[in-house]
C-alpha positions as CSV (number, residue, x, y, z in Angstrom):
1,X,21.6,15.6,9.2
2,X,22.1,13.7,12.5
3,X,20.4,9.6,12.0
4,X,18.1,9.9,14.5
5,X,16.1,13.1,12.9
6,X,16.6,11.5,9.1
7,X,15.3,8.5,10.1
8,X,12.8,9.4,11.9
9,X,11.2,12.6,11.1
10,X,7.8,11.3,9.6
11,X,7.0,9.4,12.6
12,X,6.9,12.8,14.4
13,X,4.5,13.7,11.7
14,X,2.2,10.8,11.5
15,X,-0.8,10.5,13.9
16,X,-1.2,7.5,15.9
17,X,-4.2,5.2,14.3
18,X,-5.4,3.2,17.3
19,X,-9.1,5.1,18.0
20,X,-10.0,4.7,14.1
21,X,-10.2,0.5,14.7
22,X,-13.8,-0.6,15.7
23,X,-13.7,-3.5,17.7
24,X,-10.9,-5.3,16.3
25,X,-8.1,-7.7,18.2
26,X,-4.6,-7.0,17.5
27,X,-1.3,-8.2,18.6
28,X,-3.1,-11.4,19.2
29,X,-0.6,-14.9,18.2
30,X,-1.0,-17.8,16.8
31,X,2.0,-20.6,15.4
32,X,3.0,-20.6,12.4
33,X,2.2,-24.5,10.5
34,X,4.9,-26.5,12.1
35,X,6.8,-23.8,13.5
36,X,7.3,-23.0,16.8
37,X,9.3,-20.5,18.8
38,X,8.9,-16.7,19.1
39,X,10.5,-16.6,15.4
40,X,7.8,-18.2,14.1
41,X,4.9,-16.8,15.9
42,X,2.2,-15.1,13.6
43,X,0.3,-11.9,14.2
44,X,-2.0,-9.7,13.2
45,X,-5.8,-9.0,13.0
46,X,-9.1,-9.9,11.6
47,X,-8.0,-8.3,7.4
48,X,-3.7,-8.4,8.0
49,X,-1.6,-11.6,8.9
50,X,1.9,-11.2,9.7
51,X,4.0,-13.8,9.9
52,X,7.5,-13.0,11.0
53,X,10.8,-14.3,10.9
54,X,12.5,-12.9,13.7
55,X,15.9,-15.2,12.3
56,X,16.1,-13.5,9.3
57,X,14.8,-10.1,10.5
58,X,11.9,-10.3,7.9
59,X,8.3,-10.8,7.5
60,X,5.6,-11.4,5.8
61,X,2.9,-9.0,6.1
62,X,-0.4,-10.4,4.0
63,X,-3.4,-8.6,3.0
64,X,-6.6,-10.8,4.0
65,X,-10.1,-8.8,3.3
66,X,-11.8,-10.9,0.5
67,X,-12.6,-11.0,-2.1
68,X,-10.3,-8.3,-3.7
69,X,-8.7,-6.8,-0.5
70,X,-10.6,-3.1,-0.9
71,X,-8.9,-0.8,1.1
72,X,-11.9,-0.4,3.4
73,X,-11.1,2.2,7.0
74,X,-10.3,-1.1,8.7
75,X,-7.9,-2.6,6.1
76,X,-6.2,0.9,6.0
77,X,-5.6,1.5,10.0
78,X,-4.8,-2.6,10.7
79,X,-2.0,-2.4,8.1
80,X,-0.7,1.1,9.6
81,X,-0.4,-0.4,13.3
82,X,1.1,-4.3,11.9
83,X,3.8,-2.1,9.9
84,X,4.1,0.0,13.5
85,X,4.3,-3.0,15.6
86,X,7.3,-4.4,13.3
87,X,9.1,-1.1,12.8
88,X,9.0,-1.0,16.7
89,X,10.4,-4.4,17.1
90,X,14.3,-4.3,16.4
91,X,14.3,-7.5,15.6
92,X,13.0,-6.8,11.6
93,X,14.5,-5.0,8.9
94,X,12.6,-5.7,6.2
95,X,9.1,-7.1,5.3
96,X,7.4,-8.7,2.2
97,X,3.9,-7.2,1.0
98,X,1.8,-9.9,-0.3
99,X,-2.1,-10.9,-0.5
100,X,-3.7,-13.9,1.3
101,X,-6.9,-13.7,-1.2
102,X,-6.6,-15.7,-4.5
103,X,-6.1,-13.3,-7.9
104,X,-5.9,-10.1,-6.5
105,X,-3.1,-8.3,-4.6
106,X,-5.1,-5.5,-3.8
107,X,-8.3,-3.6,-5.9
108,X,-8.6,-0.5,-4.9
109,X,-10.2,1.9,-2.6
110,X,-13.6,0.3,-0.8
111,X,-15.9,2.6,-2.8
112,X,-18.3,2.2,-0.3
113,X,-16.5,3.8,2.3
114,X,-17.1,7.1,0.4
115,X,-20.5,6.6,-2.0
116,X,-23.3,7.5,0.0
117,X,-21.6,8.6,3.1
118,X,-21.4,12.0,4.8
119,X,-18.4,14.6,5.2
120,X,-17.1,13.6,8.6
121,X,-16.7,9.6,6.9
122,X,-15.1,10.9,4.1
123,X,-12.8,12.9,5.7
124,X,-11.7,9.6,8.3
125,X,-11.1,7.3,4.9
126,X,-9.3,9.7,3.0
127,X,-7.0,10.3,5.9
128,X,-6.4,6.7,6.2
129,X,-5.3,6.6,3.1
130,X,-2.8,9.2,3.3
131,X,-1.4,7.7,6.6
132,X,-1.1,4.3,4.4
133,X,1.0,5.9,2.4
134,X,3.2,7.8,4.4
135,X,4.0,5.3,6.8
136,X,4.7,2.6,3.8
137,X,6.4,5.5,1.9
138,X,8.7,6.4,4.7
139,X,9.3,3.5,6.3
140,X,12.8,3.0,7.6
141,X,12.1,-1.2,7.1
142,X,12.8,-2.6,3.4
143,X,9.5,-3.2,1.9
144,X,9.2,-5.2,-1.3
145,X,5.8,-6.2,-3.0
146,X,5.3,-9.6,-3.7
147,X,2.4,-8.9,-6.5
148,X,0.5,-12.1,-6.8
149,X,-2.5,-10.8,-8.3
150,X,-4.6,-8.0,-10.2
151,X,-3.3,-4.5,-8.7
152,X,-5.5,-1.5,-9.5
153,X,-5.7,1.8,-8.4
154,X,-5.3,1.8,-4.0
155,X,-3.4,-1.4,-4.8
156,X,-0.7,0.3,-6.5
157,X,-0.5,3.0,-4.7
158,X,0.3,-0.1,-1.8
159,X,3.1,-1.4,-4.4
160,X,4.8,2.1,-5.4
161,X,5.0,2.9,-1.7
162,X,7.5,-0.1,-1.7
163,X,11.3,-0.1,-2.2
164,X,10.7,-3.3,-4.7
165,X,7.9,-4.6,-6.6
166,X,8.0,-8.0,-8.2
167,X,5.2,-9.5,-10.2
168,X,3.6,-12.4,-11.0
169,X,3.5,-12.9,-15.0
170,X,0.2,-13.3,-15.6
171,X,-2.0,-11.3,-18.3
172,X,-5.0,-10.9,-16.0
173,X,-2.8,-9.2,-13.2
174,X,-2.2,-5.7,-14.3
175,X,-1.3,-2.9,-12.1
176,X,-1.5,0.9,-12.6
177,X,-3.6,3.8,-11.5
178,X,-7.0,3.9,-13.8
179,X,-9.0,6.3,-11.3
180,X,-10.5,8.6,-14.2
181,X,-12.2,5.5,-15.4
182,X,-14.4,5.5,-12.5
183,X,-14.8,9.5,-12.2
184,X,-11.9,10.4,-9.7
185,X,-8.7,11.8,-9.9
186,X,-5.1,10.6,-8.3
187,X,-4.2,13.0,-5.5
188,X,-1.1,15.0,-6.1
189,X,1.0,13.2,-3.8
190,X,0.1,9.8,-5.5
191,X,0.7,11.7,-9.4
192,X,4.3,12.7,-7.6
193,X,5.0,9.3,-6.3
194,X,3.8,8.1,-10.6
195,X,6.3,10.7,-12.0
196,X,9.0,9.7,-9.6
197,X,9.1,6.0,-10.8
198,X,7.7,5.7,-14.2
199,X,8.4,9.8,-15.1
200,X,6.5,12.9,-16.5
201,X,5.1,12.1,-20.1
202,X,4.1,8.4,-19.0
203,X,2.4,9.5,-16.0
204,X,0.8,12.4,-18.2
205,X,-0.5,9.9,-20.3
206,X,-1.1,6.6,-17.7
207,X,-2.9,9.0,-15.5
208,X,-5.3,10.7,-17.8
209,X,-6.2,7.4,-19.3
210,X,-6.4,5.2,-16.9
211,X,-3.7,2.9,-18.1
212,X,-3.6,-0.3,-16.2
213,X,-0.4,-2.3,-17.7
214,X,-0.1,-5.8,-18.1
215,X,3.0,-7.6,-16.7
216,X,5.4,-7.0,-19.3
217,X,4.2,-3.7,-20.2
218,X,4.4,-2.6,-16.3
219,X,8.7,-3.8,-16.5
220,X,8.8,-1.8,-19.5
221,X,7.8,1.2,-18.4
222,X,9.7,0.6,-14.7
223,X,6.6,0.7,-12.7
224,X,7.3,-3.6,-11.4
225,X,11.3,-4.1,-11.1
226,X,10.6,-8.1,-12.0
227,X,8.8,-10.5,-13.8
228,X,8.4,-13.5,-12.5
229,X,6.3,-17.1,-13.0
230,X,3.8,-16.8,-10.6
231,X,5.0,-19.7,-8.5
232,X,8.1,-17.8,-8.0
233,X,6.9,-14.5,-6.7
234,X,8.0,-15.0,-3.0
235,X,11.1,-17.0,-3.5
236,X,11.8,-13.5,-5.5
237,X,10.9,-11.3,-3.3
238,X,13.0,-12.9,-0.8
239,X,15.9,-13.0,-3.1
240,X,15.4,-9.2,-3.6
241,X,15.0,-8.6,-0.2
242,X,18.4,-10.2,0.5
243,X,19.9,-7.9,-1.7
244,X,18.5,-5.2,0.3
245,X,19.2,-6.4,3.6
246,X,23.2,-6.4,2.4
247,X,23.3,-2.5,2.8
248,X,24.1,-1.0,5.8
249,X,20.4,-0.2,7.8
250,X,21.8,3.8,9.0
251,X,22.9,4.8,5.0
252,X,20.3,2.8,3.6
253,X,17.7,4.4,5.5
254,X,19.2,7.8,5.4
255,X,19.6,7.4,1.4
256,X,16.0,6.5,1.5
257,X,15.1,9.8,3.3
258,X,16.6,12.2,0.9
259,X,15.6,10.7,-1.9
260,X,11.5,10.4,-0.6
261,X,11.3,13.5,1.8
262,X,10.4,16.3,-0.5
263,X,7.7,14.1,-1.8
264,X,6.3,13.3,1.5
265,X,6.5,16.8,2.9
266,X,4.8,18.2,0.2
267,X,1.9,16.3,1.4
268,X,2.5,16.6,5.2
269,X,2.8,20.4,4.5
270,X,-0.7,20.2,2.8
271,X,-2.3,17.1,3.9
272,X,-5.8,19.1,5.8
273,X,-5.8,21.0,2.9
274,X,-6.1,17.5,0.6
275,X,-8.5,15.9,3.2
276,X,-10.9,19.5,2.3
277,X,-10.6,18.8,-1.5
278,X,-11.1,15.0,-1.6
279,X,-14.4,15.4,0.5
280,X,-15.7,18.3,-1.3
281,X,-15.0,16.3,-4.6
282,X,-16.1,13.2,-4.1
283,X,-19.6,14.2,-2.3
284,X,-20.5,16.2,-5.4
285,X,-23.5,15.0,-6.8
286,X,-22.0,14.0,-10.4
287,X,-19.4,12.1,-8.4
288,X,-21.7,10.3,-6.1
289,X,-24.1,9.5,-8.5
290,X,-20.9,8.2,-11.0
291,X,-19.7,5.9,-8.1
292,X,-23.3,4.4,-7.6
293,X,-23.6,4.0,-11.2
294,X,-20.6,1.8,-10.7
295,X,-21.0,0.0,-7.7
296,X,-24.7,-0.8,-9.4
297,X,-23.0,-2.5,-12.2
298,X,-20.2,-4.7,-10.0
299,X,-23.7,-5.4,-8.3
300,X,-25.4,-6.7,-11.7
301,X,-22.1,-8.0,-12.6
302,X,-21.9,-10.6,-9.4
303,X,-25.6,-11.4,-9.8
């Protein structure tokens, strides 16, 4: 297989996210605290900071939609085109995933992006979502999760996406994929990418129960590769990114593809098809009223 087409076959594949952004500024700059210098430029957009290294050839790419960072279409489609805009830029090889918002790395899918919405919405989100993933999935960067807070459901599909996941040891921040707790099921793609790093009979079970693991639990069963204080998260994830960053880009990346294609294929080969049975699933009436039931009781729970 020649570099060029191992390297880069899913971007062939991937559509180009720019017309799904309402209104929003990206690309815009601003300096880092005390820094100064193209190296220590910041950019991003109204829910994703980035702030780049351009010494080290890493960054820092921060979710920033509070309180809990839902994956809401915006969210989605700014984080695909920051993750572009570094790939693009031969300056990085690698970049840290992290939150900005306090307790939370990421919780989930915005539910109100598909409760109480019609087809054509549905449709747009859930094909955010499996652009997210793709790109994150298949990208030819290093990306290590720095996971500084609770990490349900759209968050860990965020963290499994990543070539490293480091968490912060803290009982309250437990990751894992509890979707049939609120009605829903994990896409097959996503129940692939769960067998591929935790495998078959603790996915079987996870899955089906909802299983959201604490921190050691999570190292256990090899869904986090660390464990960390929570005050050492970064300084981790930027030791693990070193270690990374040591291997040769072109058989690094290439290794990368074969491991990761047939699991991304499957999905590029079927992904219409998936769009047709998320919408026709979740707009059932059972299913819409189960996610109203839900979003009633985060309501009563905040009141």
């Amino acid at each position: 297989m020649a570099l060029a087409s191992g390297v880069r076959f899913a971007e062939r594949a991937l559509l180009r996210p720019w017309a799904l952004l309402r209104g929003t500024t990206l690309g815009r700059t601003e300096p880092a605290a005390g820094g100064g210098g193209d190296g220590a430029r910041r950019f991003g957009s109204q829910r994703v900071l980035v702030e780049p290294d351009a010494a080290s050839g890493v960054a820092v790419m921060k979710l920033r939609n509070p309180p809990i960072n839902a994956l809401s279409l915006e969210l989605l489609t700014e984080l695909v085109i920051s993750l572009e805009k570094l790939e693009n830029d031969k300056t990085f090889r690698g970049v840290i995933l992290t939150s900005d918002c306090p307790r939370v790395f990421c919780a989930g899918l915005d539910l109100t992006e598909i409760c109480g919405r019609n087809p054509a919405h549905c449709a747009e989100y859930w094909k955010a979502m499996q652009e997210l993933w793709l790109r994150t999935y298949l990208s030819s960067l290093v990306l290590v999760a720095a996971i500084n807070g609770a990490c349900p459901a759209g968050g860990c599909i965020i963290a499994l996406s990543c070539d490293c996941r480091v968490l912060a040891d803290n009982p309250k921040y437990r990751i894992g994929l509890n979707e049939t707790l609120l009605g829903i099921i994990a896409p097959f793609w996503l129940k692939d990418t769960y067998v591929n790093t935790i495998g078959h009979r603790a996915s079987e079970q996870a899955l089906q129960l909802g299983s959201l693991f604490p921190p050691a639990e999570a190292l256990q069963v090899g869904l986090v590769d660390q464990v960390v204080p929570e005050d050492q998260v970064q300084s981790t994830a930027l030791s693990e990114m070193a270690r990374w960053l040591a291997v040769p880009d072109h058989a690094r990346q290439l290794t990368k593809n074969m491991m990761r294609k047939a699991t991304a294929d499957r999905l590029l080969r079927q992904r219409d098809a998936d769009t047709q049975n998320f919408v026709s699933f979740v707009c059932r009436d059972s299913i819409q009223k189960s996610l109203q039931a839900y979003l009633e009781k985060l309501r009563q729970r905040k009141g």
